[in-house]
ROMI-186410 format. One record per atom (N, C-alpha, C): residue number from 1; z, x, y; atom name; residue in one letter. Coordinates in nm, 4 decimals. Each point is the difference from the previous one (the first is absolute). Layout:
// residues N
(NUM; (Z; X; Y); 'CA'; 'A')
...
// end
This chain:
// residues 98
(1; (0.0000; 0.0848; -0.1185); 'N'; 'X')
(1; (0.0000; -0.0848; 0.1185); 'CA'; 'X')
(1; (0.0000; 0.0889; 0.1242); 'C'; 'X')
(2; (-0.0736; -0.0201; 0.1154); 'N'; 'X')
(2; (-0.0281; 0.0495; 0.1022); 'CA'; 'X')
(2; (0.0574; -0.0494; 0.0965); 'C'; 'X')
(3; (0.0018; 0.0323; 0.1457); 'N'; 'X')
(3; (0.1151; -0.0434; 0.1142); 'CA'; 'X')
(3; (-0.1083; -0.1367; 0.0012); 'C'; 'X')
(4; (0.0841; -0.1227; 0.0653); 'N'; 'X')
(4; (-0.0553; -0.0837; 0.0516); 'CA'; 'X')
(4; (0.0206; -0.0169; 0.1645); 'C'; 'X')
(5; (-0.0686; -0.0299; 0.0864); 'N'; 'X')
(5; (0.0236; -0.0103; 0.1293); 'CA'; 'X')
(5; (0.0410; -0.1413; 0.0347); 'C'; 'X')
(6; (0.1387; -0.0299; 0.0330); 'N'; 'X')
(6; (0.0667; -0.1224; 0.0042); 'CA'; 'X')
(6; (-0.0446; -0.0723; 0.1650); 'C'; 'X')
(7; (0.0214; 0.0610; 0.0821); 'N'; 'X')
(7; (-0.0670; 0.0103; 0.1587); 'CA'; 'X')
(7; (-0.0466; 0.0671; 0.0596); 'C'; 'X')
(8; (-0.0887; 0.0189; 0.0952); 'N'; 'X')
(8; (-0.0106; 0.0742; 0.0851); 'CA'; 'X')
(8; (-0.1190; -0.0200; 0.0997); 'C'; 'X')
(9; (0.1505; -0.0305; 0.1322); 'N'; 'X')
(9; (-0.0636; -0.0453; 0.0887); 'CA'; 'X')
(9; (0.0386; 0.0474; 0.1580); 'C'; 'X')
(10; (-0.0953; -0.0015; 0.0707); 'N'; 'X')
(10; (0.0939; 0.0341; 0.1567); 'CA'; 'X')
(10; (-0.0078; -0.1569; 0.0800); 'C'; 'X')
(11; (0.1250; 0.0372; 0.0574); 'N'; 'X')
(11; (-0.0051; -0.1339; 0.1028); 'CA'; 'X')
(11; (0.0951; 0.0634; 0.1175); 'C'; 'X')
(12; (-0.1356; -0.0625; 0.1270); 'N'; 'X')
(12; (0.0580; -0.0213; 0.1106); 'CA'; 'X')
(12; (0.1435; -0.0127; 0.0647); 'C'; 'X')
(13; (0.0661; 0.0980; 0.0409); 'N'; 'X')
(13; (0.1194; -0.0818; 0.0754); 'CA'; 'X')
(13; (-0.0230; -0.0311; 0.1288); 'C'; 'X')
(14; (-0.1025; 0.0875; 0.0822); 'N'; 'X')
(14; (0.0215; -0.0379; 0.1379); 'CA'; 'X')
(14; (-0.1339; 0.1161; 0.0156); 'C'; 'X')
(15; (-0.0511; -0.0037; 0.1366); 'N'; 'X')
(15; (-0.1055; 0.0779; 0.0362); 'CA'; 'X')
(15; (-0.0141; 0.1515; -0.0525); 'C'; 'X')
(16; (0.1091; 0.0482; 0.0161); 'N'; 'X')
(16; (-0.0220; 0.1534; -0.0532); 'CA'; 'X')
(16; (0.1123; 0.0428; -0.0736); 'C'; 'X')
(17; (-0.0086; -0.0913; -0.1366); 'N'; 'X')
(17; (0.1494; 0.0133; -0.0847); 'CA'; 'X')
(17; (-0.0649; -0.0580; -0.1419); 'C'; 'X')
(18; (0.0223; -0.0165; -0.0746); 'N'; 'X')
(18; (-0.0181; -0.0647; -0.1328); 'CA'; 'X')
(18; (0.0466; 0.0429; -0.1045); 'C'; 'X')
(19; (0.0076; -0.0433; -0.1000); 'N'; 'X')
(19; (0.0764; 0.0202; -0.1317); 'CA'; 'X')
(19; (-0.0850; 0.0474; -0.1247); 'C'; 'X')
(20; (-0.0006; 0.1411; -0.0833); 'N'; 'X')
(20; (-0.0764; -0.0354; -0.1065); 'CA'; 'X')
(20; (0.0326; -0.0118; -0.1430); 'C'; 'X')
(21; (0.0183; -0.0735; -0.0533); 'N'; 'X')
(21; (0.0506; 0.0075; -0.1674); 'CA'; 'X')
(21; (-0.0801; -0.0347; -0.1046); 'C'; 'X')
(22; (0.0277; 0.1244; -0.0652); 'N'; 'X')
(22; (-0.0487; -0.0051; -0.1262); 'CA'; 'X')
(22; (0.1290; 0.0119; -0.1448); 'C'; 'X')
(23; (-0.0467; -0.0719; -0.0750); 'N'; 'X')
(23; (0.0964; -0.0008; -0.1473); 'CA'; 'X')
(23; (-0.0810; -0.0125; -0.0476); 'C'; 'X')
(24; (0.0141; 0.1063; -0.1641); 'N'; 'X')
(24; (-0.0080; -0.0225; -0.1270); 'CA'; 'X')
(24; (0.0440; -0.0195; -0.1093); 'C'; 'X')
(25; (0.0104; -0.0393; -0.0823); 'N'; 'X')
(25; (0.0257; -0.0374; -0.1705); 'CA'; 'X')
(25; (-0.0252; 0.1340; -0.0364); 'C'; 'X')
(26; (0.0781; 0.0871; -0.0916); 'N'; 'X')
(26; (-0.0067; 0.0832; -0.0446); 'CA'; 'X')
(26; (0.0203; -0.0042; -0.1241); 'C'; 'X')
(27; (-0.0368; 0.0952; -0.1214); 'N'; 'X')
(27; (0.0444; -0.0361; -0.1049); 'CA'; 'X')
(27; (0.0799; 0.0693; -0.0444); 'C'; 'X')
(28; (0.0624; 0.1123; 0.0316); 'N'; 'X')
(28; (0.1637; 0.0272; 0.0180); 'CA'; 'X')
(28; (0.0503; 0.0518; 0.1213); 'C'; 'X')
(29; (0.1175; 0.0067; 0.0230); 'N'; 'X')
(29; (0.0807; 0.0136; 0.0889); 'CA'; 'X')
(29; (-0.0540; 0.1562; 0.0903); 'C'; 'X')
(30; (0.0057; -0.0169; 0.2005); 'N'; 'X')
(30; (-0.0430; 0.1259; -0.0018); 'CA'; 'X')
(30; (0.1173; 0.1070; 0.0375); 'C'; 'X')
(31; (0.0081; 0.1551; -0.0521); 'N'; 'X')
(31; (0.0735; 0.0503; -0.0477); 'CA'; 'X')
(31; (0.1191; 0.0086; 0.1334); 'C'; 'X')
(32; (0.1208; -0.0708; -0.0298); 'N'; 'X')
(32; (0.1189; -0.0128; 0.1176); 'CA'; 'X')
(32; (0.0366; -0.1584; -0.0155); 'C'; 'X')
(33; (-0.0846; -0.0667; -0.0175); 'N'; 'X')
(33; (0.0134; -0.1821; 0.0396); 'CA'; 'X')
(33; (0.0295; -0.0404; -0.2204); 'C'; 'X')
(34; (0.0393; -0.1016; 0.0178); 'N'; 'X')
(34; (0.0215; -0.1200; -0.0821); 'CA'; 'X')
(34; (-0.0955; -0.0796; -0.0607); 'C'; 'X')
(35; (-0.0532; -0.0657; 0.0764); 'N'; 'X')
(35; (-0.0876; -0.1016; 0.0166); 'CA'; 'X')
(35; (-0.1540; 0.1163; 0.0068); 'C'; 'X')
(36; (-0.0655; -0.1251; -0.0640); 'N'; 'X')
(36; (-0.1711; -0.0009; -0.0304); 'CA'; 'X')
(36; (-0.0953; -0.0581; 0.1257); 'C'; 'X')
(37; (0.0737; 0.0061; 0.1604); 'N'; 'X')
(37; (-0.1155; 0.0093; 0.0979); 'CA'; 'X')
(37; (0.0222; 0.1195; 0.0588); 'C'; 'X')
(38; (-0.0977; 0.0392; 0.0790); 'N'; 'X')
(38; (-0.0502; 0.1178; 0.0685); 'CA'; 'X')
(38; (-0.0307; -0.0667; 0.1269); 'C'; 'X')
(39; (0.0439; 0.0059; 0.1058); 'N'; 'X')
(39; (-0.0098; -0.0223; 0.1554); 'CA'; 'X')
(39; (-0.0153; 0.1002; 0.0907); 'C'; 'X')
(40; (-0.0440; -0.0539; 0.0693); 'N'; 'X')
(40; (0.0333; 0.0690; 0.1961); 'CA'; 'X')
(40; (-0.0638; -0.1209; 0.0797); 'C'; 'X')
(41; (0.0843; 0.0128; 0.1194); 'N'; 'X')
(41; (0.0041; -0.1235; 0.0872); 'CA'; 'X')
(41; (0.0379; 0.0934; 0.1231); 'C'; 'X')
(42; (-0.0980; -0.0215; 0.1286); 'N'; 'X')
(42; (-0.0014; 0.0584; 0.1178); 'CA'; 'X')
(42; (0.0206; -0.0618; 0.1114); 'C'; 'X')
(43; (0.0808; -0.0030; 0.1121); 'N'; 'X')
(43; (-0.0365; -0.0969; 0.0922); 'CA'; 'X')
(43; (-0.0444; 0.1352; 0.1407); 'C'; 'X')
(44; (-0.1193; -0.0073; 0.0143); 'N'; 'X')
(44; (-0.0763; 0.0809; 0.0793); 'CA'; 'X')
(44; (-0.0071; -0.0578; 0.1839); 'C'; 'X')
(45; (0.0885; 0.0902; 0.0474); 'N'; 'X')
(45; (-0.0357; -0.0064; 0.2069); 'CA'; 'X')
(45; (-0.0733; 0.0684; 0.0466); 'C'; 'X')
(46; (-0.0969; -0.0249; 0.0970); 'N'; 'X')
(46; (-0.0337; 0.1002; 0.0591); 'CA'; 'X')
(46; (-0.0536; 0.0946; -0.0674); 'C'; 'X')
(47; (-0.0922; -0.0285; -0.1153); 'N'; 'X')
(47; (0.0022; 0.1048; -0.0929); 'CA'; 'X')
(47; (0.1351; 0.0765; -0.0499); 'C'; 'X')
(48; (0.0834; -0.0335; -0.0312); 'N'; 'X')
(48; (0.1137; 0.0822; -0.0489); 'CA'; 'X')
(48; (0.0638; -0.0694; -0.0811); 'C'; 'X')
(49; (0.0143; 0.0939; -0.1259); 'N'; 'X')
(49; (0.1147; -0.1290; -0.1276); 'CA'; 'X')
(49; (0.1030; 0.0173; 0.0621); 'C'; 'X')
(50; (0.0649; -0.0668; 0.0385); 'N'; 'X')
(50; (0.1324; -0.0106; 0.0340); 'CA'; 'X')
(50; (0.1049; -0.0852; -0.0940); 'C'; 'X')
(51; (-0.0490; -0.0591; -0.0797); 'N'; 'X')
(51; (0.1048; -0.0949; -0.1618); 'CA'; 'X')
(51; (-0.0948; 0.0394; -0.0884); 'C'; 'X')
(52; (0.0335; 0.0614; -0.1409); 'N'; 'X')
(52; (-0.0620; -0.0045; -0.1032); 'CA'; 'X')
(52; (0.0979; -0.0255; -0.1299); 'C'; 'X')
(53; (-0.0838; -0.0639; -0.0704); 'N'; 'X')
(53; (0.1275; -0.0266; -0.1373); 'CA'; 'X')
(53; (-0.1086; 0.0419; -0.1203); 'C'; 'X')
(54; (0.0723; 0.1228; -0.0974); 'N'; 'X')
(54; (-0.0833; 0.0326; -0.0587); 'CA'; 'X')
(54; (0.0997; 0.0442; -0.1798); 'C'; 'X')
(55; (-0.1214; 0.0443; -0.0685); 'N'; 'X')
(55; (0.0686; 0.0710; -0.1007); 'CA'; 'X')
(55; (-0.0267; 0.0807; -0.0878); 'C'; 'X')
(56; (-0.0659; 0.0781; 0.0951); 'N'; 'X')
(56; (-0.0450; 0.1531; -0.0317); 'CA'; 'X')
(56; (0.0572; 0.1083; -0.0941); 'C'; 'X')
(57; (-0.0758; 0.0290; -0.1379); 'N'; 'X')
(57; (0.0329; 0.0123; -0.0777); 'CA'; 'X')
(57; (0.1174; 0.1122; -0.0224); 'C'; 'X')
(58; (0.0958; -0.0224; -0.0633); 'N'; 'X')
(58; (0.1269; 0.1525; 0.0381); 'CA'; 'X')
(58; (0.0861; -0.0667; 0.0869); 'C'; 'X')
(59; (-0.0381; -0.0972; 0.1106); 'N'; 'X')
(59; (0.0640; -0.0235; 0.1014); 'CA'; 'X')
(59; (0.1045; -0.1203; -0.0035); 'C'; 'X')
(60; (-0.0193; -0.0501; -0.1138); 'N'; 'X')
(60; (0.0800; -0.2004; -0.0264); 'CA'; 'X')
(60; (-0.0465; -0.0774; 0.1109); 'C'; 'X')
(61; (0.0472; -0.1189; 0.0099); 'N'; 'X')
(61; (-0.0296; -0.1238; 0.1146); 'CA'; 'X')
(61; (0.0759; 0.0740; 0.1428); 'C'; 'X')
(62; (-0.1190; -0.0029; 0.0903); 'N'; 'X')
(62; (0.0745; 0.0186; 0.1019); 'CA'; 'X')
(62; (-0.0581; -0.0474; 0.1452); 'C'; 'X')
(63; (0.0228; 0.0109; 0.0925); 'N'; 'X')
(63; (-0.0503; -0.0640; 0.1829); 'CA'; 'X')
(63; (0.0054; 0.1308; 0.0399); 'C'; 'X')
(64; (-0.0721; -0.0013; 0.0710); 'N'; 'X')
(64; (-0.0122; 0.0963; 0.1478); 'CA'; 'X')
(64; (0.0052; -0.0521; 0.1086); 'C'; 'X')
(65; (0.0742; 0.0237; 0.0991); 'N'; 'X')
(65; (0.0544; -0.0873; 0.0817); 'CA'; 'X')
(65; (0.0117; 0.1059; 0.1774); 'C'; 'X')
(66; (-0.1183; 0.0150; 0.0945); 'N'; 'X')
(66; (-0.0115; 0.0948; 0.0994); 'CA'; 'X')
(66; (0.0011; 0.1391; -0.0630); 'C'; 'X')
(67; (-0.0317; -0.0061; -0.1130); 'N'; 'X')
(67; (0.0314; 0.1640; -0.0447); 'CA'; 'X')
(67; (0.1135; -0.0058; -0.0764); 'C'; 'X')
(68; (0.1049; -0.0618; -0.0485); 'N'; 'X')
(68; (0.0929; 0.0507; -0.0816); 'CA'; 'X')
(68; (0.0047; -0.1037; -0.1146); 'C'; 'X')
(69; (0.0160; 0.0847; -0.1394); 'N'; 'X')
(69; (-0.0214; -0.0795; -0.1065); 'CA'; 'X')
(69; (0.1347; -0.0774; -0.0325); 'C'; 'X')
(70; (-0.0294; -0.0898; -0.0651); 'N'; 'X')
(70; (0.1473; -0.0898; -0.0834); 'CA'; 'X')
(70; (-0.0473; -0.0585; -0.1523); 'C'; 'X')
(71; (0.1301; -0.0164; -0.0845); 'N'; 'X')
(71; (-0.0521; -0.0623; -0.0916); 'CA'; 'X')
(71; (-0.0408; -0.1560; -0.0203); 'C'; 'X')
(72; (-0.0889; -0.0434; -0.0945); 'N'; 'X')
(72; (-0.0453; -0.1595; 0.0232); 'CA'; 'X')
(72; (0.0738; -0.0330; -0.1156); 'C'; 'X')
(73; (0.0307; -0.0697; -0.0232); 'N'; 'X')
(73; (0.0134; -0.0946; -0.1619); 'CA'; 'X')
(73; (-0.1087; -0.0781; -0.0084); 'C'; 'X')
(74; (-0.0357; -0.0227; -0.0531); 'N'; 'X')
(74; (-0.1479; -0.0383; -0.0765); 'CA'; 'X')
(74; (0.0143; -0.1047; -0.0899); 'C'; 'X')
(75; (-0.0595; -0.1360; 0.0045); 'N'; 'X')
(75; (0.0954; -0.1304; -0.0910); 'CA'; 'X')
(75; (-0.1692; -0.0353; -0.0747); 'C'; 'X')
(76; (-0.0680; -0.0613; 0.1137); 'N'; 'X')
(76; (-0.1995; -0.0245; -0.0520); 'CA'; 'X')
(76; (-0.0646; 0.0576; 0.1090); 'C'; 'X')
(77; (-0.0859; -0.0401; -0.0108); 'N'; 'X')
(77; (-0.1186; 0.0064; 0.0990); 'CA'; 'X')
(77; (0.0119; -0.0897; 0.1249); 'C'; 'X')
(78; (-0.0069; -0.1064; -0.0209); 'N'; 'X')
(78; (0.0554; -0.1615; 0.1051); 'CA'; 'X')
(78; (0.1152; 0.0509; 0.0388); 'C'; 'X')
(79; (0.1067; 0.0573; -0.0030); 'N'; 'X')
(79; (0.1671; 0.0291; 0.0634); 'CA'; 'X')
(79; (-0.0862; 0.1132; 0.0858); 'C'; 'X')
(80; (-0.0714; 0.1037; -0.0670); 'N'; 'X')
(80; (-0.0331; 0.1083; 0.0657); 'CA'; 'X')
(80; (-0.0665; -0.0010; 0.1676); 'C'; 'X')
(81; (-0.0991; -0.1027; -0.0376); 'N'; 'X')
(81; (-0.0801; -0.0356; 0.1572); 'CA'; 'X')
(81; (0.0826; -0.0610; 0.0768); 'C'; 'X')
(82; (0.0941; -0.1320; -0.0478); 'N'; 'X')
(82; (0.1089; -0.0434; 0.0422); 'CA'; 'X')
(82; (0.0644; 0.0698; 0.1017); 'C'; 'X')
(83; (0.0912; 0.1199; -0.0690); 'N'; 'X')
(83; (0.0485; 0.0977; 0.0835); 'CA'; 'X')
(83; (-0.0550; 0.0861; 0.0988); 'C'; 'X')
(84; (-0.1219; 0.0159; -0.0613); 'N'; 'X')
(84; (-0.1031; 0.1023; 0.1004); 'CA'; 'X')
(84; (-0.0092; -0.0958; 0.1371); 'C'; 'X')
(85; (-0.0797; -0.1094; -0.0679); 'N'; 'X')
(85; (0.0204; -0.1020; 0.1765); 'CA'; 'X')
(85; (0.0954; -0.0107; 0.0738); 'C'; 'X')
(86; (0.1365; -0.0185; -0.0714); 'N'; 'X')
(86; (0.1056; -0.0380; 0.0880); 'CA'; 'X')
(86; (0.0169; 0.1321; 0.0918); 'C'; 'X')
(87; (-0.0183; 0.1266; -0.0706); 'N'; 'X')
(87; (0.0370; 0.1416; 0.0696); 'CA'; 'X')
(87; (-0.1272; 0.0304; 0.0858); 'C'; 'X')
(88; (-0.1187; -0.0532; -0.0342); 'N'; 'X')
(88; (-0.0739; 0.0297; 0.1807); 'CA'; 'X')
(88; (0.0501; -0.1483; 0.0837); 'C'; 'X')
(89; (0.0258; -0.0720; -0.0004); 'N'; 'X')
(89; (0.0710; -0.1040; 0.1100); 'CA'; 'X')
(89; (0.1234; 0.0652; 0.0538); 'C'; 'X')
(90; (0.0947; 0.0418; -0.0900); 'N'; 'X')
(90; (0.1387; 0.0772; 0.0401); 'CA'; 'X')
(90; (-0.0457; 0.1684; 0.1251); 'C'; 'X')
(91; (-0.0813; 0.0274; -0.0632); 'N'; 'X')
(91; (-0.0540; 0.1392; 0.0724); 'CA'; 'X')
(91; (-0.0546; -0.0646; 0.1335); 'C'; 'X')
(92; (-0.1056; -0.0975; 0.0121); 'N'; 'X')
(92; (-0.0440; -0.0914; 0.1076); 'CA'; 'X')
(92; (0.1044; -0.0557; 0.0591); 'C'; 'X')
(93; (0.1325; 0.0194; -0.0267); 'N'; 'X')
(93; (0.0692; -0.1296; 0.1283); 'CA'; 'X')
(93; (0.0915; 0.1476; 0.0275); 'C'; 'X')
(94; (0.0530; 0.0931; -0.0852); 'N'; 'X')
(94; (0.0846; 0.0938; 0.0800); 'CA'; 'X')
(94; (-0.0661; 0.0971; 0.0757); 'C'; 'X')
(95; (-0.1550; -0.0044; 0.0150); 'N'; 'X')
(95; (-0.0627; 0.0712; 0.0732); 'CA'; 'X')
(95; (-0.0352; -0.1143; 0.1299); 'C'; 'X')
(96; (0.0151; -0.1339; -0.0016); 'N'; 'X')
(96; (-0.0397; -0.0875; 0.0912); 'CA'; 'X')
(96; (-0.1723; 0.0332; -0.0119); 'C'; 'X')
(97; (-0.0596; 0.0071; -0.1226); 'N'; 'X')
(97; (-0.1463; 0.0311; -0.0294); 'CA'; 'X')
(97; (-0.1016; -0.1387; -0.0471); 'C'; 'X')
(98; (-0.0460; -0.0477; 0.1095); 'N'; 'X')
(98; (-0.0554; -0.1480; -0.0709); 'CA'; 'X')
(98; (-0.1797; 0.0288; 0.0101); 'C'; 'X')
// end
């Protein structure tokens, strides 16, 4: 069995901002994580990632957040974007960024 590509899509947040995510179905776990998807999720300003949630292999579930990493817990895919959205809205209101 080969990766399957579960999403991947960019969407708009605002004129010079947008979001891009991609997930896959994997058919085993990648080396650090639990779970059988493979992600990264970007929320791009100005040309600049400024939120990424990823899980780069070696690395386990984790966010990047202005430059400094943290760990994610990782539940599905649907919790995953979930969170990713709520954390570019949270980044958008403590920056007063609409």
């Amino acid at each position: 069995m080969k990766a399957n590509e579960l999403i991947h899509r960019r969407v708009a947040i605002a004129e010079n901002c947008f979001a891009d995510i991609v997930v896959w179905h994997v058919p085993k776990p990648v080396l650090g994580s639990t779970h059988a998807f493979k992600y990264r999720l970007a929320f791009v300003v100005d040309c600049q990632c400024v939120l990424r949630y990823d899980n780069e292999s070696g690395k386990r579930d984790h966010r990047h957040i202005d430059g400094k990493e943290y760990p994610y817990i990782f539940s599905s895919p649907r919790q995953l974007t979930a969170d990713f959205f709520d954390e570019i809205a949270r980044w958008r209101h403590e920056r007063a960024y609409n």
